[in-house]
N, C-alpha and C positions, 0 to 999 in steps of 0.2 A: 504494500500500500504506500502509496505519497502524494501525504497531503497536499493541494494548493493554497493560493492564498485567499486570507479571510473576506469576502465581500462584505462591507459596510452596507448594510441598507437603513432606511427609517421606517417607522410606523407611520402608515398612511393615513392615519388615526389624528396622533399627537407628535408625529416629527423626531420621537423618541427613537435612538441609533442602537442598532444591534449587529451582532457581527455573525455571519451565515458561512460557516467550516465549506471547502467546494476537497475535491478528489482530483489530481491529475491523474491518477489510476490505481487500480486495486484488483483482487482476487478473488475467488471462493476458494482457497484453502483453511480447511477445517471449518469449512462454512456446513451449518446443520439446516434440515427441512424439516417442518412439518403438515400432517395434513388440512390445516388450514389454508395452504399459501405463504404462509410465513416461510420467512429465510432469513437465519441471524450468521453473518460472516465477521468475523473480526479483522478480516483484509479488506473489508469491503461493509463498513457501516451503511445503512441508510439513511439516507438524510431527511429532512421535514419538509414535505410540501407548503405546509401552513402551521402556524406558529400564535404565541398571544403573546401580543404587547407587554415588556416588564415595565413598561409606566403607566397607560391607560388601562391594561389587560384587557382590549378588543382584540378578535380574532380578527388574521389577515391571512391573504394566498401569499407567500414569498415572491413567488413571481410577479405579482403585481405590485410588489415595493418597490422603490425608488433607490436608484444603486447610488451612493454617495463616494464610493472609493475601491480600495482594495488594498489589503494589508498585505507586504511580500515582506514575511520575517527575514530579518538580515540581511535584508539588499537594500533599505529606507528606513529610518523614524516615520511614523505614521503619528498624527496628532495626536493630542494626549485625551482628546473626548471619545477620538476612534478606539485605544487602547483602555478605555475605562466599558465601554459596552460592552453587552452583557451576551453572548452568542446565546442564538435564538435554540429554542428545546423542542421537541416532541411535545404532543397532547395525550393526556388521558385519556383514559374511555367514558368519562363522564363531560368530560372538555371535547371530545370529538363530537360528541351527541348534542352540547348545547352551541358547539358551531354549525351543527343544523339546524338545530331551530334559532339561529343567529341571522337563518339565509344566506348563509356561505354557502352551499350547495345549489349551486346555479343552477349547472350542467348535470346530466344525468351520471358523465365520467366523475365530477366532482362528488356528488352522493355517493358513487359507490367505492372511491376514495376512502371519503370518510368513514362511511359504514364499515367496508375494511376492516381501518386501524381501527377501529372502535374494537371488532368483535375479537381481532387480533390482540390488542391490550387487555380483553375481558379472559384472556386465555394464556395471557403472557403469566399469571402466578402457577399456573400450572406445567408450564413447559421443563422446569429444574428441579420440583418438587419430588421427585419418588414415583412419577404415573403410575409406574407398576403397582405400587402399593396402595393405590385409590379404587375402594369399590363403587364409591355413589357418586355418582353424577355432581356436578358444583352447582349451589346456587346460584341462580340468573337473578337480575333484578327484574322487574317489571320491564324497564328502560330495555336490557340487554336483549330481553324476549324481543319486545318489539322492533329492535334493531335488527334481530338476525328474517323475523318475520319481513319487513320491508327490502332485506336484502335476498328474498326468496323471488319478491314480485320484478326486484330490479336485473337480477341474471339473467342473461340471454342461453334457454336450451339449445340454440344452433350453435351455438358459438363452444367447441369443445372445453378449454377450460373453462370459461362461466358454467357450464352445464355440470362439472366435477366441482368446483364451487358450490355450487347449487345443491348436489348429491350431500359435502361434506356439511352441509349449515342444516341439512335436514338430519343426519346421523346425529348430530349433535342435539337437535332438537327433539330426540329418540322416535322420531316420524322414521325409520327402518326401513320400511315397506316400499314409502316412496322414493326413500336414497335407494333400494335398490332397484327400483324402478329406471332410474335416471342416467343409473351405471351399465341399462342394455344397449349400450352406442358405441360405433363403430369410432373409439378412439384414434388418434395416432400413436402411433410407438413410444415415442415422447412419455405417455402418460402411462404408459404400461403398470410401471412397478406402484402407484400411488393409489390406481385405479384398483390392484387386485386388492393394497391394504384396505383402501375406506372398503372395499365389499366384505371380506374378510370380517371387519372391524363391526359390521350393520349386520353383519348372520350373526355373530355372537353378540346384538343386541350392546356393544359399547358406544357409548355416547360420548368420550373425551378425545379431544385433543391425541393426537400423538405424534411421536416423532417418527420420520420415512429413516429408518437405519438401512 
């Protein structure tokens, strides 16, 4: 991995400066999958689409911020208000959810963006914990149900990964029948190995999270 240098943007909000990490490149070495989608790589972080303000705490698209500069450690002094801001973070899953109902999710891409990270953070305590050793199901909140529910309507079945998307949010939602319903489709090879787990995973009726070893 190696890092670039920091973009300076502001909150299109209140003007308040944050500094946005970028990647001149990276790897998947010892990068881990799971059957949500998720992919945690440690050569290859993820970076945050959208972000909240540490002055105002409104949500914004990163992309839609206003680039103020660029920090190239040890080739310039960058001002001292650049080097005082605070690099912008990740949302919660309770932060991804009230940036929807913030109306940040314009676009359909952007809702299912969000909903995403949302259902991904709602699964992220479970990914290091011991799976093995978990027999019941995790509590959902109300909120989380209806996240994973509205991101059933938003999937595209044509579309092959949305459709195993689709499969995986119904497994979890212990709907069985219809993940495996959804898993009778002439995948690509690509999906082979993920595709036999979640089937695997909905005949013996488990509804968590796991990792694709």
């Amino acid at each position: 991995m190696k890092p670039g240098p920091d973009r300076v943007i502001e909150c299109p909000h209140c003007k308040t400066l944050m500094r946005v990490p970028t990647l001149l490149s990276g790897n998947t070495l010892g990068a881990r999958w799971w059957t949500d989608g998720r992919m945690i790589a440690p050569m290859l972080p993820s970076l945050p689409a959208i972000t909240r303000c540490h002055g105002c705490e409104c949500y914004f698209w990163i992309s839609e911020a206003k680039v103020i500069g660029h920090i190239r450690y040890g080739l310039e002094e960058p001002p001292p208000e650049w080097k005082a801001a605070k690099r912008v973070r990740k949302l919660s899953e309770k932060e991804y959810l009230e940036a929807i109902q913030n109306g940040l999710a314009r676009t359909r891409e952007q809702e299912l963006y969000l909903r995403t990270q949302a259902w991904w953070a709602s699964n992220d305590p479970l990914r290091f914990t011991g799976l093995d050793e978990i027999q019941t199901p995790p509590h959902r909140s109300p909120e989380a149900l209806m996240n994973l529910e509205r991101l059933l309507e938003l999937l595209d079945e044509t579309h092959p990964a949305e459709r195993l998307q689709k499969a995986e949010v119904l497994r979890e939602l212990e709907r069985f029948d219809e993940a495996l319903r959804l898993l009778e489709f002439d995948f690509p090879d690509q999906y082979e190995k993920v595709t036999s787990l979640i089937r695997e995973l909905a005949q013996r009726k488990d509804p968590l999270v796991r990792e694709i070893g």
